[in-house]
MDAnalysis code that builds the backbone (N, CA, C; Angstrom):
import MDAnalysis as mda
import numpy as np

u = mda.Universe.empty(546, n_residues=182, atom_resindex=np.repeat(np.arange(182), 3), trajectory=True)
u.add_TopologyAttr("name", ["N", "CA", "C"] * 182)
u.add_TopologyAttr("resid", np.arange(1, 183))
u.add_TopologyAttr("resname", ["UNK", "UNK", "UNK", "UNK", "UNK", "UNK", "UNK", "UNK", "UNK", "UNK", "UNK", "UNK", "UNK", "UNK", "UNK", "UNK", "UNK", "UNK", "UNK", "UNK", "UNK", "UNK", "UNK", "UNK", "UNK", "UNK", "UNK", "UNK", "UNK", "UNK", "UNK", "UNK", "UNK", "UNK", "UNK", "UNK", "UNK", "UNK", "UNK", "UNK", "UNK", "UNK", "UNK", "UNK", "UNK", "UNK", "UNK", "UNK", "UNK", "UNK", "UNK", "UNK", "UNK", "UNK", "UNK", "UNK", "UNK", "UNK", "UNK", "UNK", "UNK", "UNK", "UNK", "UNK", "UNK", "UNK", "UNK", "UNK", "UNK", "UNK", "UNK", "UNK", "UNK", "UNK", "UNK", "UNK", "UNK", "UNK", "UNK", "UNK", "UNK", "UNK", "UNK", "UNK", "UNK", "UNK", "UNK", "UNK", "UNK", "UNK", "UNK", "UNK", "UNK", "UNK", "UNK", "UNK", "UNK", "UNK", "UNK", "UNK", "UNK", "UNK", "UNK", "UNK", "UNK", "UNK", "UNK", "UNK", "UNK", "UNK", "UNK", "UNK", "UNK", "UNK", "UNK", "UNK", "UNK", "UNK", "UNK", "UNK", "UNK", "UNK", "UNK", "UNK", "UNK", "UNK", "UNK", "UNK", "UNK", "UNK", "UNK", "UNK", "UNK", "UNK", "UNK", "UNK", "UNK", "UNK", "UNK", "UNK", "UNK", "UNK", "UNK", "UNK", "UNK", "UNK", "UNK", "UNK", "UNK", "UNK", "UNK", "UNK", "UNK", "UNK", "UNK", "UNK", "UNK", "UNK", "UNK", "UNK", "UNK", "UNK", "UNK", "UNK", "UNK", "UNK", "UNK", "UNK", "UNK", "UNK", "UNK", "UNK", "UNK", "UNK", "UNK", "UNK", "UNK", "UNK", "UNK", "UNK", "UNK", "UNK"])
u.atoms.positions = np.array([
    [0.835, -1.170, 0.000],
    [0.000, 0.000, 0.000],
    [0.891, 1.248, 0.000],
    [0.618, 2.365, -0.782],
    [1.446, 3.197, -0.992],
    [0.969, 4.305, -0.301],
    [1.218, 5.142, 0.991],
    [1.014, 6.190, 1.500],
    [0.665, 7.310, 1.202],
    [0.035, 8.001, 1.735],
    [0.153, 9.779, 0.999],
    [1.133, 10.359, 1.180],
    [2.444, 10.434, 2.189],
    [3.650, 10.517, 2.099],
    [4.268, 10.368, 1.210],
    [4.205, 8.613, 0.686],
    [5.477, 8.621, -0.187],
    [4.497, 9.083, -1.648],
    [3.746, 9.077, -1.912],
    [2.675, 10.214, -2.988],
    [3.812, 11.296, -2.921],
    [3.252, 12.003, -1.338],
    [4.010, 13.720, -1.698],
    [5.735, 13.549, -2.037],
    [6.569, 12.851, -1.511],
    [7.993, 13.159, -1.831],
    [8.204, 12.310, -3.029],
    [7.790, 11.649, -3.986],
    [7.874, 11.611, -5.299],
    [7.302, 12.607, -6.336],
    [6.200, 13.162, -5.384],
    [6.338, 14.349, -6.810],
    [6.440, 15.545, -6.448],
    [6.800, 15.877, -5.179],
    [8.039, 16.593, -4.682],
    [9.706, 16.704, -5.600],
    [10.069, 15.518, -5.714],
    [11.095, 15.004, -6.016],
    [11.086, 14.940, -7.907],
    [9.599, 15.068, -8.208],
    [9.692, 14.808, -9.711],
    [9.789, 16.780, -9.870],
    [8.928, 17.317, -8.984],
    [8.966, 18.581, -9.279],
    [10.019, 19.233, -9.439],
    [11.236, 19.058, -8.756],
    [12.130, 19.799, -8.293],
    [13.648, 18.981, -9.419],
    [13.454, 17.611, -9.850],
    [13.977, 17.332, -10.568],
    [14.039, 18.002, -12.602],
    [12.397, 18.284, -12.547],
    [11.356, 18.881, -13.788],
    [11.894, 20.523, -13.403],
    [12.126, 21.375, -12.562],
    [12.878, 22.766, -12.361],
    [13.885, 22.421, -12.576],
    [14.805, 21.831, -11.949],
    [16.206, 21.842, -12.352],
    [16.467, 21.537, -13.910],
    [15.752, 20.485, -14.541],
    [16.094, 20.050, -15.571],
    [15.950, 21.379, -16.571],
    [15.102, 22.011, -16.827],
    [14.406, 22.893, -18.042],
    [15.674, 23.287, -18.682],
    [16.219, 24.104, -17.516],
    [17.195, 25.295, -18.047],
    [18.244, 24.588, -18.739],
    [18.674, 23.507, -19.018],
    [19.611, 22.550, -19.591],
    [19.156, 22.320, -20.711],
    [17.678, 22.033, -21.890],
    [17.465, 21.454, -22.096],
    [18.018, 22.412, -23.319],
    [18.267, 21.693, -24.506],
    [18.839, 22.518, -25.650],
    [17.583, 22.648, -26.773],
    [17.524, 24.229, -26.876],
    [16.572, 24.111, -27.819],
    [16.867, 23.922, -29.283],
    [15.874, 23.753, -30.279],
    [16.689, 23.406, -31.900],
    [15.964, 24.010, -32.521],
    [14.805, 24.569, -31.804],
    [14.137, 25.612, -33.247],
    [13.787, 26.724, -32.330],
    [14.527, 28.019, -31.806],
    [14.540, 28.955, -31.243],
    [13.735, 30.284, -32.258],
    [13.087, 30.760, -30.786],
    [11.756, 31.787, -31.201],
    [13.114, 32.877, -32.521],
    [12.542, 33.861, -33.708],
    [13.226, 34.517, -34.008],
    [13.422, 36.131, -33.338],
    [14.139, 36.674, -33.120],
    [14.272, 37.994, -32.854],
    [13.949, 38.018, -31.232],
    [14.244, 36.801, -30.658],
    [14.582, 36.827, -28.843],
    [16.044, 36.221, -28.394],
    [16.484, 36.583, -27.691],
    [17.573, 36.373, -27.101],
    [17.356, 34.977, -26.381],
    [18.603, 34.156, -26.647],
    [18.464, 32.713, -26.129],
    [18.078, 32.614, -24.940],
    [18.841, 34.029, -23.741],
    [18.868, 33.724, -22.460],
    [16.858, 33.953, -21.980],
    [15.706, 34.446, -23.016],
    [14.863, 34.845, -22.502],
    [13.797, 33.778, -23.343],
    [14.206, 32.157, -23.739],
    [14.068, 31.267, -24.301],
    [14.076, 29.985, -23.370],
    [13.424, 28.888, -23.374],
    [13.669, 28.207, -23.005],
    [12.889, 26.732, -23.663],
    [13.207, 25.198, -23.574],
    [12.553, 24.296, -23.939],
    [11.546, 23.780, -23.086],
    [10.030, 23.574, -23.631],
    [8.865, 23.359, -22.648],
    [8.311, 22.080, -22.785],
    [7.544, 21.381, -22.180],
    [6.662, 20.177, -22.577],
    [5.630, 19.341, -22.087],
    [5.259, 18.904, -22.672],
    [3.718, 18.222, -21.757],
    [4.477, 17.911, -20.265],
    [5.335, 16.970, -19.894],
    [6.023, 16.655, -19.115],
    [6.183, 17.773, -17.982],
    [6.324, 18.731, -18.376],
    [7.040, 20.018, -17.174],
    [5.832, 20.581, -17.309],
    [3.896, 19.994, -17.342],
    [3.038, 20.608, -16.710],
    [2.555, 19.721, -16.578],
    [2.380, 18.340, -16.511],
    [1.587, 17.537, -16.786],
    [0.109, 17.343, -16.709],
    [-0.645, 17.414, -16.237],
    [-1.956, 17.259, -16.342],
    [-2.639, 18.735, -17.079],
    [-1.706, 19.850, -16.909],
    [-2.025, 21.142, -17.129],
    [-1.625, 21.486, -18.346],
    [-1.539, 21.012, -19.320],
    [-0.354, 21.279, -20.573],
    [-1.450, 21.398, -21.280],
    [-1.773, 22.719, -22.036],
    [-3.221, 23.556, -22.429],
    [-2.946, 23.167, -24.180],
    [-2.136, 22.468, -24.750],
    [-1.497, 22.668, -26.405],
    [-1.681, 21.053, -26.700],
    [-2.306, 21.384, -28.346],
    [-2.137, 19.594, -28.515],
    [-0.864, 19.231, -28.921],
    [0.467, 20.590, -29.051],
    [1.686, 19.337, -29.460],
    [2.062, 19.465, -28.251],
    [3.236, 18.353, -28.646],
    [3.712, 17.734, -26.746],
    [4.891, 18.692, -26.266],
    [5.271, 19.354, -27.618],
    [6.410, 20.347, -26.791],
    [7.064, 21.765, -28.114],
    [8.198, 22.367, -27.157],
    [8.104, 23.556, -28.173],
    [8.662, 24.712, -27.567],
    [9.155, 25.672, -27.493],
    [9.903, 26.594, -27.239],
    [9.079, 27.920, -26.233],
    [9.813, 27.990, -25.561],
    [8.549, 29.198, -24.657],
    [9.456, 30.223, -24.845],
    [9.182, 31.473, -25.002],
    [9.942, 33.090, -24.825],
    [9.287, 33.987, -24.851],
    [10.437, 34.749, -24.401],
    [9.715, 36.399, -23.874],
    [9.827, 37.367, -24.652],
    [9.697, 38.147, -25.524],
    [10.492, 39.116, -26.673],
    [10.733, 40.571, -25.814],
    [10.907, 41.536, -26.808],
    [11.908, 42.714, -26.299],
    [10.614, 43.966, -25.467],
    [9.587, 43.335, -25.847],
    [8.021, 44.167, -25.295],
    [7.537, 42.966, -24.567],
    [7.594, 42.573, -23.800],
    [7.542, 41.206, -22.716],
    [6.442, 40.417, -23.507],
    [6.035, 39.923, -24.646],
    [4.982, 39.338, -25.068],
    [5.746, 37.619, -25.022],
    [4.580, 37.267, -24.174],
    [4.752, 35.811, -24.317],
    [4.935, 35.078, -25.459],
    [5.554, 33.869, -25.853],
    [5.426, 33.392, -27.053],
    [5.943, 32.108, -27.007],
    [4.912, 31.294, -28.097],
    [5.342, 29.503, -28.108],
    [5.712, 29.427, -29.753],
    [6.758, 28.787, -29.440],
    [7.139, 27.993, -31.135],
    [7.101, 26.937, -30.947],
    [6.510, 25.763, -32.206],
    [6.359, 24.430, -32.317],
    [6.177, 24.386, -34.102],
    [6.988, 23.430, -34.540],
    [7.028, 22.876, -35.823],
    [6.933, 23.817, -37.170],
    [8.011, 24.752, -36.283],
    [8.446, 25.841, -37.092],
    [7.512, 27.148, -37.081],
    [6.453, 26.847, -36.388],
    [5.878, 28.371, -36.142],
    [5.753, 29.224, -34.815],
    [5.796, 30.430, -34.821],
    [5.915, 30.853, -33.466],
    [3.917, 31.266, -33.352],
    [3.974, 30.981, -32.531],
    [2.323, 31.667, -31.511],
    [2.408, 32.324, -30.454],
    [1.514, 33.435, -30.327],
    [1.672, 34.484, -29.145],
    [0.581, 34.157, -28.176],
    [0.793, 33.585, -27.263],
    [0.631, 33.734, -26.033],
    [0.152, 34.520, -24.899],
    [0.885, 35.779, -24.751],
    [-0.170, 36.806, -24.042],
    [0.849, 38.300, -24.619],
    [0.381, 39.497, -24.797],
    [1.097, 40.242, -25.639],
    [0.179, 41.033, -26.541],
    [1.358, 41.693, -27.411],
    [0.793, 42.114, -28.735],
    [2.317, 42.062, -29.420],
    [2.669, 41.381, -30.448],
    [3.456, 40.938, -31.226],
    [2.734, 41.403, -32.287],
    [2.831, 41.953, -33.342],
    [2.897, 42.101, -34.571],
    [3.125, 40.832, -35.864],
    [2.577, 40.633, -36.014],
    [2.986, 39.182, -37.208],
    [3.104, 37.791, -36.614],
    [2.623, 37.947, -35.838],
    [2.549, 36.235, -34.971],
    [1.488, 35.922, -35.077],
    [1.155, 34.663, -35.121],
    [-0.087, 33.687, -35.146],
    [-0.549, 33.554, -33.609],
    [-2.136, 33.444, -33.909],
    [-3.007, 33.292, -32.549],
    [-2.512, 31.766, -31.937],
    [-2.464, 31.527, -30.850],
    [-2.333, 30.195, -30.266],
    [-3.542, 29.359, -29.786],
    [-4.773, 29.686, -30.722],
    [-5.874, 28.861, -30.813],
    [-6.118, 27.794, -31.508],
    [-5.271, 27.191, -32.631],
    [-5.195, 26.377, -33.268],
    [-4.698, 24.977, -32.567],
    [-4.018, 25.476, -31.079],
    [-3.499, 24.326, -30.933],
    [-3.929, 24.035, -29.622],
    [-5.175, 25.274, -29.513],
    [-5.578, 24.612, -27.832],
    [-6.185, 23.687, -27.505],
    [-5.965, 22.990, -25.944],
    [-7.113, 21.785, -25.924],
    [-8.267, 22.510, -25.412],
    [-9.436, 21.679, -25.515],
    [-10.712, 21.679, -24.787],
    [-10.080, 21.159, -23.310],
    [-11.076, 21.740, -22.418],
    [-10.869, 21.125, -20.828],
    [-11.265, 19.711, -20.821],
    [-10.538, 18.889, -20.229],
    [-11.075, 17.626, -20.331],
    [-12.545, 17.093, -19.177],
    [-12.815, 16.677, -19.823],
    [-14.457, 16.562, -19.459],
    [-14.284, 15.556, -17.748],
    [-14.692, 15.755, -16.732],
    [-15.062, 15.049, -15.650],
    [-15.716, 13.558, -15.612],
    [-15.366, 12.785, -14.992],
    [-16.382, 11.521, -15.197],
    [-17.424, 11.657, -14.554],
    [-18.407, 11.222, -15.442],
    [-19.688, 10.968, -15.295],
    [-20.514, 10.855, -13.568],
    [-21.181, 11.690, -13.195],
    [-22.081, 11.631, -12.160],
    [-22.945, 10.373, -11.988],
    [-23.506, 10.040, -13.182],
    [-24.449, 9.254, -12.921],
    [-25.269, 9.095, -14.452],
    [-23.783, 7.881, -15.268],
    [-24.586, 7.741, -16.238],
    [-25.416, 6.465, -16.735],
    [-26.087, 6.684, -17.411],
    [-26.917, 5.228, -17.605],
    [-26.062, 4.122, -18.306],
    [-26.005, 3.410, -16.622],
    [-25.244, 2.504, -16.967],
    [-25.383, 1.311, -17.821],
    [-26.965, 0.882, -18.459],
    [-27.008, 0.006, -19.446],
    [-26.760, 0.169, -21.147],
    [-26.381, 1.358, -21.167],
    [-25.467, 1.938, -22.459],
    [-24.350, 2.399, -22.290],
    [-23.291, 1.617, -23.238],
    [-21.926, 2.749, -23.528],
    [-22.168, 4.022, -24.029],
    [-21.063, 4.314, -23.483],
    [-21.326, 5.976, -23.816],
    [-21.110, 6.848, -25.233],
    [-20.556, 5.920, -26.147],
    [-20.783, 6.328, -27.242],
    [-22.067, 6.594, -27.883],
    [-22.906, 5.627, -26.850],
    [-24.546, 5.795, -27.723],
    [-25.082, 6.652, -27.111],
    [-24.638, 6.886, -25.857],
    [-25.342, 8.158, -25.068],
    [-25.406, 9.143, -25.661],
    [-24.034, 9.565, -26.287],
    [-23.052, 10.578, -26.723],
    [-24.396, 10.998, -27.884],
    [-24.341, 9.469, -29.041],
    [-25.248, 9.896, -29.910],
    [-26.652, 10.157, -30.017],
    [-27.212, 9.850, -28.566],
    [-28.699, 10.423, -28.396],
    [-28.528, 11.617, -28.162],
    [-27.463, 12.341, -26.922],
    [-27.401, 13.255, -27.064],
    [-28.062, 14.351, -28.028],
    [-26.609, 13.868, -28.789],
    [-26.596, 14.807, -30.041],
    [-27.559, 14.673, -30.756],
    [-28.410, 13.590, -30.841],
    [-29.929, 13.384, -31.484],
    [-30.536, 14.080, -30.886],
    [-30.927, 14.309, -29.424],
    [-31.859, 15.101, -28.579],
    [-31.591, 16.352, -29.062],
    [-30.314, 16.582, -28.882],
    [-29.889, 18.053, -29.007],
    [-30.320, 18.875, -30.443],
    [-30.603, 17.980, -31.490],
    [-30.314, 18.519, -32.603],
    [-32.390, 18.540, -32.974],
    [-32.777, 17.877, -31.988],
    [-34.468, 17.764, -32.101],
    [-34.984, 19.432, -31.289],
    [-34.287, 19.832, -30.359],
    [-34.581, 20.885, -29.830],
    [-34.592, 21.837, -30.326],
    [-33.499, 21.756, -31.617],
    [-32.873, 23.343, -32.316],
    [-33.915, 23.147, -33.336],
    [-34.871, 22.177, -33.531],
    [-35.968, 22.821, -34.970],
    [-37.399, 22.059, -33.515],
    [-37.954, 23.119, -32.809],
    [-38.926, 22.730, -32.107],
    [-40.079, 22.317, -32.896],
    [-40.484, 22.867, -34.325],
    [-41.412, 22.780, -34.968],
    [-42.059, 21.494, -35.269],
    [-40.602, 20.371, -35.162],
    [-40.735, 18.808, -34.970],
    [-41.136, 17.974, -34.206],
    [-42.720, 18.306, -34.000],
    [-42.865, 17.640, -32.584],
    [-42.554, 15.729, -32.565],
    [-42.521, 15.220, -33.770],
    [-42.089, 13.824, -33.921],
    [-40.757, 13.725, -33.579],
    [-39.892, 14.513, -33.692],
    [-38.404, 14.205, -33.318],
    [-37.897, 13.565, -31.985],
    [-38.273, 14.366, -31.161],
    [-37.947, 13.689, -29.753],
    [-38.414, 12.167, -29.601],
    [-39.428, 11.875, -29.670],
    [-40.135, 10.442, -29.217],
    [-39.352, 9.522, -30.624],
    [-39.482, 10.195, -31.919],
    [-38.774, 9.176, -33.043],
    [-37.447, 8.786, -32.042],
    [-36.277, 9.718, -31.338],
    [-35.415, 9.671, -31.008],
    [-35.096, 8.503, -29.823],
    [-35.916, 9.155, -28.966],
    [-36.075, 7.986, -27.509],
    [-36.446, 6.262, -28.449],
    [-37.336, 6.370, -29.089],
    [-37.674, 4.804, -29.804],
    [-36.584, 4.197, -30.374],
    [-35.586, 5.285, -31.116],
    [-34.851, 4.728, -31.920],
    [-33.400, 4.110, -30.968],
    [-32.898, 4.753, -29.651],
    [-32.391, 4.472, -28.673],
    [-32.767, 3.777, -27.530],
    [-34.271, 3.745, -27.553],
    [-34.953, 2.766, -26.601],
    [-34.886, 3.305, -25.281],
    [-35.089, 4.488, -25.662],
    [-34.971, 4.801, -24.069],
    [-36.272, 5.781, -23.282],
    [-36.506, 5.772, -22.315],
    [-37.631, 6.224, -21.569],
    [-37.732, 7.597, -21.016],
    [-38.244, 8.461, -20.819],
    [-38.461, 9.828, -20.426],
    [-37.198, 10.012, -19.502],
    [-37.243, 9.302, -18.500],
    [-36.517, 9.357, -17.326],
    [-35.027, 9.128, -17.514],
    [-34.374, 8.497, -18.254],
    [-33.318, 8.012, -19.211],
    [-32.494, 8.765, -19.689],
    [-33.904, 9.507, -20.747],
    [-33.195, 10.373, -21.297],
    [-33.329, 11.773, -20.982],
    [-33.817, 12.236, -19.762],
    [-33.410, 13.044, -18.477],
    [-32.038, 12.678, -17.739],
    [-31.764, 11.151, -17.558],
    [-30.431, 10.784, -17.232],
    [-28.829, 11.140, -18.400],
    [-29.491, 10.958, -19.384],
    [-28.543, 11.401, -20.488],
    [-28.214, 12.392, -20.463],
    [-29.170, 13.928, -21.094],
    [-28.796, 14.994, -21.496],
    [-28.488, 15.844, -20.139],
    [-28.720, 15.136, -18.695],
    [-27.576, 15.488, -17.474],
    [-26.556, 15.074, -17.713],
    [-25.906, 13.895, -17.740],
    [-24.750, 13.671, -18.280],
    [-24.121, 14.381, -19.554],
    [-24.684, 14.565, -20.760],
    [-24.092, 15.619, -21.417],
    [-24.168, 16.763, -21.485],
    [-24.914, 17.655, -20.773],
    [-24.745, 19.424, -19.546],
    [-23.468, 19.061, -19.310],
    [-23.568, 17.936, -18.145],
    [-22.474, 18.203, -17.654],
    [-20.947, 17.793, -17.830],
    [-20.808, 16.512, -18.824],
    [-19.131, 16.909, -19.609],
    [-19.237, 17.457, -20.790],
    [-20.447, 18.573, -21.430],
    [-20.145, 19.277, -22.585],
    [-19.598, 18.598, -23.615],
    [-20.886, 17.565, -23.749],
    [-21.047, 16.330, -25.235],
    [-21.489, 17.604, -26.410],
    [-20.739, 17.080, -27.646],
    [-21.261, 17.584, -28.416],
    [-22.653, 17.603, -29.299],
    [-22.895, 18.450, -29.642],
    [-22.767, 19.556, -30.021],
    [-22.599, 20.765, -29.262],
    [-22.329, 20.853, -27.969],
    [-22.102, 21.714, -26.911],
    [-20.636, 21.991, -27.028],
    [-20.499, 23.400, -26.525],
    [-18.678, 23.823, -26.927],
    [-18.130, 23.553, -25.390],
    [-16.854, 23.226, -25.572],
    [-16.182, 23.040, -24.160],
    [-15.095, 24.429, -24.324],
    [-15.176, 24.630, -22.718],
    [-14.031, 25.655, -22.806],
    [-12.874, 25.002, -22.970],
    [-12.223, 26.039, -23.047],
    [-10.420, 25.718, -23.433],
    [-9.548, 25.352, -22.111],
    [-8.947, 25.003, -22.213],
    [-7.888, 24.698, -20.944],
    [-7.159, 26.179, -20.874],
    [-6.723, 26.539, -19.797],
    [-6.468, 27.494, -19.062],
    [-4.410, 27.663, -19.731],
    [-4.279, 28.671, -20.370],
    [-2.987, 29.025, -20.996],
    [-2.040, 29.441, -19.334],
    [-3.050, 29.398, -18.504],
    [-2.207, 30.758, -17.425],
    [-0.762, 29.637, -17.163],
    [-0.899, 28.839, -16.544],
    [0.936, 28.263, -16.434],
    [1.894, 28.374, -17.293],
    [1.378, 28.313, -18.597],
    [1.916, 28.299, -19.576],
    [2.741, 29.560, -19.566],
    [2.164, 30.655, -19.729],
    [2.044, 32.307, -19.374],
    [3.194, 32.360, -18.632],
    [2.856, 32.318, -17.401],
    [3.132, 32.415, -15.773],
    [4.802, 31.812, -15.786],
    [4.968, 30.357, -16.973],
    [6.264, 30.042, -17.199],
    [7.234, 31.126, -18.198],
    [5.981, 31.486, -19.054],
    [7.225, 32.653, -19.932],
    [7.228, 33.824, -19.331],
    [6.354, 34.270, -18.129],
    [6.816, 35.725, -17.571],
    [7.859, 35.526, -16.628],
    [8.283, 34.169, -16.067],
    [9.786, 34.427, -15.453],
    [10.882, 34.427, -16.684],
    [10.452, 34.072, -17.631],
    [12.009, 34.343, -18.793],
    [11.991, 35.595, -19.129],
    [10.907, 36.605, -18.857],
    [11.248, 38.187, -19.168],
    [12.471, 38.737, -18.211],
    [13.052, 39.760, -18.681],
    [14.291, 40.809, -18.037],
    [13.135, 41.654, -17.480],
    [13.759, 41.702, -15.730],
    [13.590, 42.171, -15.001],
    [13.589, 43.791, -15.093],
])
């Protein structure tokens, strides 16, 4: 049985190993028009659960007007700032990852949930259909109460057709405002 102790001094120990390491790490495709020392190499790894970008890694810097900035696979993205000629860093954000389920109906996988959902959902946006809903429940087999159990479950991990927010850039940030000059 593994303690909450030895929990905290392993990732104590991963933390402080993940700080020390960064500043070593050699970068190979450095931001243009920043100084190496206000540069550094970043990665899923050195945020882990928090790492807001779908690539796994990539260059963090500060430029000469403190604007944050990420490069990955040859392009730079701005971060927080106003840079001139840089690309938005929305292309590569994640969605927040969705929570497990409260209380879902457990005699369907959730892929089919997923797709009543989005059946329910898509019966609401033309109300004029009063056959839609009940065609829907028949065609999923499912009962008033059910599918009250469903479209709670997709409220609440933001099944699509529902937008999820984005994962939170701030660490990300928060890591390139210590590479700015003081």
């Amino acid at each position: 049985m593994i303690s909450c102790r030895s929990v905290y001094w392993v990732a104590c120990i991963m933390l402080t190993t993940t700080a020390c390491s960064n500043g070593s790490r050699r970068i190979d495709d450095p931001i243009g028009n920043v100084p190496m020392n206000r540069q550094r190499a970043v990665s899923r790894v050195d945020f882990s659960f928090r790492w807001p970008l779908s690539v796994g890694a990539g260059v963090l810097g500060c430029d000469q007007d403190n604007s944050i900035l990420f490069r990955a696979q040859g392009v730079t993205y701005q971060l927080a700032g106003g840079t001139d000629g840089v690309a938005g860093i929305e292309r590569l954000r994640m969605p927040e990852p969705s929570p497990p389920p409260t209380n879902p109906l457990q005699r369907m996988k959730q892929s089919d949930r997923m797709a009543a959902f989005a059946s329910m959902t898509a019966c609401a946006a033309h109300p004029s259909d009063d056959l839609c809903p009940s065609a829907t429940l028949e065609r999923f087999g499912l009962s008033r109460d059910e599918w009250t159990q469903i479209e709670a479950e997709g409220r609440e991990r933001r099944w699509p057709p529902l937008a999820r927010e984005y994962m939170s850039l701030d660490p990300l940030i928060a890591a390139g405002r210590t590479l700015c000059a003081p």
